[in-house]
Structure formats: structure tokens, C-alpha cells
N, C-alpha and C positions, 0 to 999 in steps of 0.2 A: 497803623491800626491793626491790631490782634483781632482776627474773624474765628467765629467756632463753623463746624462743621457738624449738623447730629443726623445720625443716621438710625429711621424708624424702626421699630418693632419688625422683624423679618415676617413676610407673610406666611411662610412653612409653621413656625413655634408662636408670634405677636408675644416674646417673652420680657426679649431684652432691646434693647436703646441703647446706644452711646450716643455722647458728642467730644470732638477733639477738637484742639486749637490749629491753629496753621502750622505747628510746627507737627502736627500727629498724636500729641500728649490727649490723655483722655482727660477730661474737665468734669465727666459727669456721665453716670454709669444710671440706667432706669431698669428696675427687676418688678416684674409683672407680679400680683399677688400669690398668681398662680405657679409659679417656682416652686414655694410652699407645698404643693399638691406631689410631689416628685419626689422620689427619692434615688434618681439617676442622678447623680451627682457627675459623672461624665460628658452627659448627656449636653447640661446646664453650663460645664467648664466649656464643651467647643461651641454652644452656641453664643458666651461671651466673647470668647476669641475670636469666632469669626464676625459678630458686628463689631469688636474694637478694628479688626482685620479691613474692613468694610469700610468704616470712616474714617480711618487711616489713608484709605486708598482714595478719598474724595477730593481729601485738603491739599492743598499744589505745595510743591516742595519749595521751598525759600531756598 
């Protein structure tokens, strides 16, 4: 049985969400309305990378 793993909104930004399967793959990415209000686009790239980074690191390795 295939589990996801999602890990919340971080408390520092409450921007971004993922969830990833057991294998680490992302299944589903969540971008807060407020992205939109930004125009740090650097800013937005590491704070997806680090929650995909994040629930990557939840899911047990097969």
C-alpha cells in the first residue's frame, strides 16, 4: 500500500505545503495565495525546496 507523507505550511513563511509518496516523489505541491504578493522569486524557489526537502525527509526509505 502506497502512503503519502504532507508536510505543513512552515511556520516562518505558512507559504508552501507538499506531500510525497513513500518513495519521496512529490504528489502535490500547495502555494498560499499570498506567493502572489512577492516578487522574490528566490525567496519562494528555496522555500519550495526546502518543504519538498522536508517531506522527503519524513517518508521511510523502501
Amino acid at each position: 500500500m502506497l502512503r503519502n507523507w504532507r508536510r505543513p505550511p512552515s511556520r516562518r513563511t505558512g507559504l508552501v505545503a507538499a506531500t510525497v509518496n513513500s518513495s519521496g516523489d512529490v504528489v502535490e505541491l500547495e502555494l498560499d495565495d499570498r506567493v502572489y504578493r512577492t516578487s522574490d522569486s528566490a525567496a519562494l524557489a528555496a522555500a519550495i525546496t526546502q518543504t519538498i526537502r522536508a517531506a522527503a525527509s519524513i517518508a521511510p526509505s523502501i
